[in-house]
C-alpha positions in Angstrom: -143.2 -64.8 39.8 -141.2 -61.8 39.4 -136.8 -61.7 37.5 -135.2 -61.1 40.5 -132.7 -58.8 38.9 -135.8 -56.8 37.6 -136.2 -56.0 41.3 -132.9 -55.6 42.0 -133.0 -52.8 39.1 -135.8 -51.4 40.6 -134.8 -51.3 44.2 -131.3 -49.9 43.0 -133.0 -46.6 41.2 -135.4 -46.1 43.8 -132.3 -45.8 46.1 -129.8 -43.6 43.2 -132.9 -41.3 43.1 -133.4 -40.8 46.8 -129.5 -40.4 47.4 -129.3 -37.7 44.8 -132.4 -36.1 45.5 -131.3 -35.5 49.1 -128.2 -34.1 47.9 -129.8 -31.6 45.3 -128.9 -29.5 43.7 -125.1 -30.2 44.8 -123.6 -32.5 42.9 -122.1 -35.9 44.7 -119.9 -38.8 44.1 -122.5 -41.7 44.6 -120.6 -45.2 45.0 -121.9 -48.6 44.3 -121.2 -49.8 47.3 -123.4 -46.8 49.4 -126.4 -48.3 46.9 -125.7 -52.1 47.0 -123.7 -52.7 49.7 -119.9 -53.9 49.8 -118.7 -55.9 47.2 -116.9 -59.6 47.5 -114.8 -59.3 44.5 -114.0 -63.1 42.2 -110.7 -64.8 42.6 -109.3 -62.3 39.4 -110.4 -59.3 41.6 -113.7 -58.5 38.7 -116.4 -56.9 40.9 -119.4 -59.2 41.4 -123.1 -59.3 38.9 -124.9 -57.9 41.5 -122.5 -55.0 41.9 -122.0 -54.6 38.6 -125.6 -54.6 37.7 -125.8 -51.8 40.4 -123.5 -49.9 38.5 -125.2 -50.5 35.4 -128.7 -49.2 36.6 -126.3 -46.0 38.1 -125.2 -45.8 34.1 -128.6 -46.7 32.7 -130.5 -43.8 34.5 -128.1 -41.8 33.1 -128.9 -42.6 29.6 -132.2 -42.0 30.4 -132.1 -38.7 31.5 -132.8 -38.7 35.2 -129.4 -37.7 36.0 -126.1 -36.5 35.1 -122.6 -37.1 36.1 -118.9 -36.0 35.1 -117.6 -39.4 34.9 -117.1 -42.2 36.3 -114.6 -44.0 38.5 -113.9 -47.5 37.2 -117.3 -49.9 38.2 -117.4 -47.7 41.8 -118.8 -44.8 41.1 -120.3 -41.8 39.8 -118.6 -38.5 40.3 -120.5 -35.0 40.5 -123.8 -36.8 39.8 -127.0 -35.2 40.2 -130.3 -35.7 39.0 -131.6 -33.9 35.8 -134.3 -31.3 36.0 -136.9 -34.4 34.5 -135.4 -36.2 37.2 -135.7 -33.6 39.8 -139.3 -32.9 38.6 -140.3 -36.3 38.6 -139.2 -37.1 42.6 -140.5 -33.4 43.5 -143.8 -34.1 42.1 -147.1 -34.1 44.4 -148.6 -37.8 43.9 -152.0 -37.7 42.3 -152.7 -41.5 42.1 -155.0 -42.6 45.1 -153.9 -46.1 44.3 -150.1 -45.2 44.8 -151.0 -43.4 48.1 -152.3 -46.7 50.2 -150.9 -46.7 53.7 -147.9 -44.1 53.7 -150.2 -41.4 54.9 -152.6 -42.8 57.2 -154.9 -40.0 58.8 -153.1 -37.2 57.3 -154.6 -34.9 55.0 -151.4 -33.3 53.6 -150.0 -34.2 49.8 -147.1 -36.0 49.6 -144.2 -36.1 46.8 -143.4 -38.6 44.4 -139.7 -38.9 46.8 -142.1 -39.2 49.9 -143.9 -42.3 49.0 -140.7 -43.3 47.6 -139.1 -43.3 50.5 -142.2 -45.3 52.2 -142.1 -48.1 49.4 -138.4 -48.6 49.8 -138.5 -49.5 53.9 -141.8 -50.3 54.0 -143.3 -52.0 51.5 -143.1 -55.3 49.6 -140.7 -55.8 46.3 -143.8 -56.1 44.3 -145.1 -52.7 45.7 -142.2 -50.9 45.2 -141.1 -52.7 41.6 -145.5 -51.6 40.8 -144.1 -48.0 41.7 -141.0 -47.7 39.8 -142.8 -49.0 36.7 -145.1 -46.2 37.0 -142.6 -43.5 37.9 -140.2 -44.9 34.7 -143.0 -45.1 32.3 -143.7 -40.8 33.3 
């Protein structure tokens, strides 16, 4: 059994990555709430774990160099984010790995990016799949 927020962290960058790889090269306020959905703030008006661990994994790829950003705005956002060139690279990538290929390109001989399958894992695919992926893509 997998630590649910593990694959919340995952399903959270896959979804960061995407947003900013469709904005690229521009750079783009990316919000929480466009990520994680809207947030249901406690009775003292702190934002919720969930959203805040959203936030965090924003902040954490950061760190990590997979993107940049100006700064941020409070626990909503990122402003002028965009991803790094080893984030760029990473998500622009043609997929070598038969075993990360599977069933997103059935019958089609054409290669397909890192973003692609990506894309496939996130709305079509189990947690497991997708958290399997990330791992991989991180650990690049």
């Amino acid at each position: 059994m997998s630590d649910l927020h593990i694959d919340d962290f995952y399903r959270d960058s896959a979804r960061i990555l995407l947003q900013l790889y469709r904005h690229f090269p521009r750079r783009a306020m990316i919000y929480t709430e466009d990520i994680n959905g809207a947030d249901c703030p406690d009775d003292f008006g702190l934002p919720s774990d969930r959203h805040q661990a959203c936030f965090s994994a924003m902040l954490w790829l950061a760190d990590n160099g997979y993107l940049e950003y100006g700064s941020t705005v409070a626990l909503e956002a990122l402003d002028q984010a965009v991803l790094s060139k080893s984030g760029f690279t990473l998500l622009a990538a043609i997929e070598s790995k038969p075993e990360y290929l599977g069933h997103s390109n059935p019958g089609k001989a054409e290669p397909q990016t890192r973003s692609q399958l990506l894309r496939y894992k996130l709305k079509h695919e189990s947690s497991i799949k997708l958290a399997d992926y990330m791992r991989y893509l991180l650990a690049l």
